[in-house]
N, C-alpha and C positions, 0 to 999 in steps of 0.2 A: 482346832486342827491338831489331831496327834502328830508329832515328830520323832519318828523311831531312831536312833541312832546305834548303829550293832558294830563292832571292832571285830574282827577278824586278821588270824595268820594265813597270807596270803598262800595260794596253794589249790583253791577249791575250783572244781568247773563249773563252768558258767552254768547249766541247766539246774547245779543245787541252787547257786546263790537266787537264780529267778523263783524256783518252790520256798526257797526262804523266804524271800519277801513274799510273797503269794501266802503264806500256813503264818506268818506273822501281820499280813493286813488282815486275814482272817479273825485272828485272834483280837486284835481292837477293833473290830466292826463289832464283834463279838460283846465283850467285856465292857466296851466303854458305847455301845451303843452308835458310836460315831458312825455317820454315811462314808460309805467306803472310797467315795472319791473324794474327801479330808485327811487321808492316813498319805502320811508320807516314812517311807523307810527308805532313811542312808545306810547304807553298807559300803564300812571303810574297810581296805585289805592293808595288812603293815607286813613289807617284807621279815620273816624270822628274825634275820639280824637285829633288827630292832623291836623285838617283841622279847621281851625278858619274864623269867620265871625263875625264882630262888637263887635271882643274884646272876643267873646264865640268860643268854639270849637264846630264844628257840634254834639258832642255826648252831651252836654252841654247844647242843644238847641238854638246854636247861628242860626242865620235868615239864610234863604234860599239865 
């Protein structure tokens, strides 16, 4: 059973995050052959503040 685990800076609407998981079960149905009701995809959202980039937190204005 695949277990996708995706990290995200919170922010996104909901209608991407469900096409996300939707073009990323695709992709291991795909790839790994797996039956599509064995994919599982978590998607975690991390508010900015706590998502750091070169030493800054995204809310902080650390780089993309």
């Amino acid at each position: 059973m695949p277990i996708i685990d995706i990290t995200l800076v919170q922010g996104r609407p909901d209608d991407r995050i469900e096409r996300l998981i939707a073009e990323v079960t695709d992709a291991a149905v795909r790839s790994l052959d797996a039956p599509r009701e064995t994919v599982r995809v978590v998607v975690r959202e991390v508010p900015p503040s706590r998502f750091g980039v070169a030493g800054r937190s995204k809310a902080a204005g650390g780089a993309a």
